[in-house]
N, C-alpha and C positions, 0 to 999 in steps of 0.2 A: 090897570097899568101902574108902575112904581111911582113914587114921584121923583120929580126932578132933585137931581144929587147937586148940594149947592159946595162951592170951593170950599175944602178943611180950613179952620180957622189956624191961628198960627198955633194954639196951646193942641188942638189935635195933630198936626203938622209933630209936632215937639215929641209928642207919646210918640208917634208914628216911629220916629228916625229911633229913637230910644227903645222900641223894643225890634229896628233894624239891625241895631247894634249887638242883640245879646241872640240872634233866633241862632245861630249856629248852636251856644251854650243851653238856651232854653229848658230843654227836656232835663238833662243834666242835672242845672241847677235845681231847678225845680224836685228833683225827685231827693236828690241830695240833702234840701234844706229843709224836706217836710218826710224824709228819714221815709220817703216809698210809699205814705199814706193818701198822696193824692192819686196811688194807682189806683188804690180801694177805694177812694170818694168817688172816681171818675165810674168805675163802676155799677158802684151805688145808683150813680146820675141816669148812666145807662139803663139799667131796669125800670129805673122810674118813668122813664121817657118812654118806653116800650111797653108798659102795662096794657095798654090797649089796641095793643099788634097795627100800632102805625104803619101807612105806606108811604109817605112823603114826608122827609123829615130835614129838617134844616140845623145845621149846630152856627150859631151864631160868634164874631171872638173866636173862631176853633183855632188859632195859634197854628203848631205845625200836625194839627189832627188829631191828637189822642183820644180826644172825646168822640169824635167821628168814629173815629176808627174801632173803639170799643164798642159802641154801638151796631157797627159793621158786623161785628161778629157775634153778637143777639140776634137782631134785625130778622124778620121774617125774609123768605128767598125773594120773594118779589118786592120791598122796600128799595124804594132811590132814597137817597142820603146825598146832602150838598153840606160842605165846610163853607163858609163865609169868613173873611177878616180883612182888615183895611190894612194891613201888613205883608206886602209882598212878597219879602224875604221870609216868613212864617209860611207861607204857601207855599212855596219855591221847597221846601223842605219837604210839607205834609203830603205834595204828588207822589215824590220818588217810597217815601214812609208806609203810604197807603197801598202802594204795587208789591209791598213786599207781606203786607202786614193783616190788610184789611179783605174781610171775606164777600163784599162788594167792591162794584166800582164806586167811587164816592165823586163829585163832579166840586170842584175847587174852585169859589169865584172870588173876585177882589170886590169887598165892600165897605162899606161905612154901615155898623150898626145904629148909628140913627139914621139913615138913609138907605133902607136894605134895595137891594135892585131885583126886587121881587114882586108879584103882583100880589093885588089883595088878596086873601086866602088861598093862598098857594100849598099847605103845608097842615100835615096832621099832629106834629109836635114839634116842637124847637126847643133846644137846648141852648147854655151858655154857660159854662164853667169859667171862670177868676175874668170875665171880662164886663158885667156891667158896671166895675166900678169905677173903669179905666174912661167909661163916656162920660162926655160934658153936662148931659142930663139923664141921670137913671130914670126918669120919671118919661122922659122922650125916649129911652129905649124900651122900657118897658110895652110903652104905646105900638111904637112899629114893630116888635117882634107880636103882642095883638093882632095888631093888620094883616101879616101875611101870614096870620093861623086861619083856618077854616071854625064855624061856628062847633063848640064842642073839642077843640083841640086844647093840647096842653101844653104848658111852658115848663120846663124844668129848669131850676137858674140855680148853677154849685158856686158860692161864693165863701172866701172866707169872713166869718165873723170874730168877733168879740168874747171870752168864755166868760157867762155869769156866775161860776163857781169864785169865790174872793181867792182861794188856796190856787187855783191852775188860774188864774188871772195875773196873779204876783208872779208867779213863776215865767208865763208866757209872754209878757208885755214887754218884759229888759229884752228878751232872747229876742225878741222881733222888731224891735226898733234898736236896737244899739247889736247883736249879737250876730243876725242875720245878713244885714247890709256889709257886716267886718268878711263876712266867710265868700259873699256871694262876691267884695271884691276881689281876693284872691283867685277865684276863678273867673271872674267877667269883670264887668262893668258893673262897679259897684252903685253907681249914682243910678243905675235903674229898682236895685230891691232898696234904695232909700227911698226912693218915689212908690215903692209896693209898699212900706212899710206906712207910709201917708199916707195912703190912699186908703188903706183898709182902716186907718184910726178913725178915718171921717166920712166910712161908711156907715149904714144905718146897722144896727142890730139887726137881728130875725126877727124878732115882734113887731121894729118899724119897720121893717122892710116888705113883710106881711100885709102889713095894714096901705103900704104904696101900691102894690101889685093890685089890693082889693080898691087904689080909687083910681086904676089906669087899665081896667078891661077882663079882670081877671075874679072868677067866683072860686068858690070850694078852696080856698087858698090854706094849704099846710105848710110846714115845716119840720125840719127834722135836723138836733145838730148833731155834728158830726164829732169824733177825736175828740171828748168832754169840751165841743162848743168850738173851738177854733175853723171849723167851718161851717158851714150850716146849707141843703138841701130846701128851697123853697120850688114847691107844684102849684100850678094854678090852671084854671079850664076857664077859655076865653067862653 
């Protein structure tokens, strides 16, 4: 059985309405601000997820589906695939997106990633692209997306990182904190990629982040980054 979903705090309440406000822009922005390469990351994600011709597969965070949805169209014919996000307005989008786009049917539920509404081992991989960072505890996400893997399943988590080259480090860190939030307000609401551009400074790198995964349920743990580092691919098998 899941366990009991306890009421959002108010600082999840806050993410919540805050990426309320941008899901129409979303994809947009998004693709926009990282110049189309998180079409290729999400890919990337996808085959990782599918190396071991999963049948139950869960994408956690899925926004308005694009990670699902890529995955849809690998996906061996008998895979079920479920989108999860605690964002409603993100869902409300990724249904209609899905019937046009996605070579399953994908089943769309409203959740809390640290509270997923799933039973223990439910699930042969789980995915989550640019959403653990946005939880209150990665370390508690990490945990429950474990839970409702089956023993021998695999996590795939695309997050952006930090670039350890010092040359694309200088270059990328003005454009993302002072460059990104300028452009994203002219199309949207800017005060949400100011809270992106937080969030990812005081995420952990891929080595620590590696090293998290391997003390909350997860073996075989690699990495791979992505666009000289500004993203980075972490696999682990629960």
């Amino acid at each position: 059985m899941p366990p009991a979903v306890p009421k959002p705090d108010k600082e999840t309440q806050k993410i919540q309405q805050m990426f309320t406000g941008i899901a129409r822009r979303y994809d947009l922005l998004n693709h926009v601000l990282s110049g189309w390469t998180d079409v290729a990351w999400r890919r990337w994600a996808a085959d990782a997820a599918l190396e071991d011709d999963p049948t139950d597969i869960l994408d956690v965070a899925c926004g308005t589906g694009d990670l699902a949805i890529q995955i849809s169209r690998l996906a061996k014919d008998d895979a079920t695939i479920v989108g999860s996000d605690f964002t409603g307005a993100m869902l409300r989008l990724a249904g209609p997106k899905s019937r046009r786009l996605a070579r399953h049917q994908i089943t769309w539920i409203e959740g809390d990633g640290l509270h997923l509404p799933f039973a223990d081992a439910s699930f042969d991989a789980v995915t989550i692209a640019f959403g653990l960072r946005n939880m209150e505890s990665w370390e508690g996400g990490l945990r429950e997306m474990a839970r409702v893997l089956r023993p021998g399943g695999r996590l795939v988590c695309l997050e952006f990182s930090q670039p350890e080259n010092w040359l694309i480090k200088t270059l990328f860190l003005p454009y993302f904190v002072h460059v990104l939030p300028r452009i994203a307000g002219l199309l949207s609401e800017g005060t949400a990629y100011r809270y992106l551009s937080a969030s990812v400074m005081h995420f952990p790198g891929r080595f620590a982040l590696a090293r998290m995964m391997k003390q909350n349920g997860y073996s075989r743990v690699q990495h791979c980054a992505l666009t000289y580092g500004i993203a980075a691919i972490h696999i682990g098998i629960k």
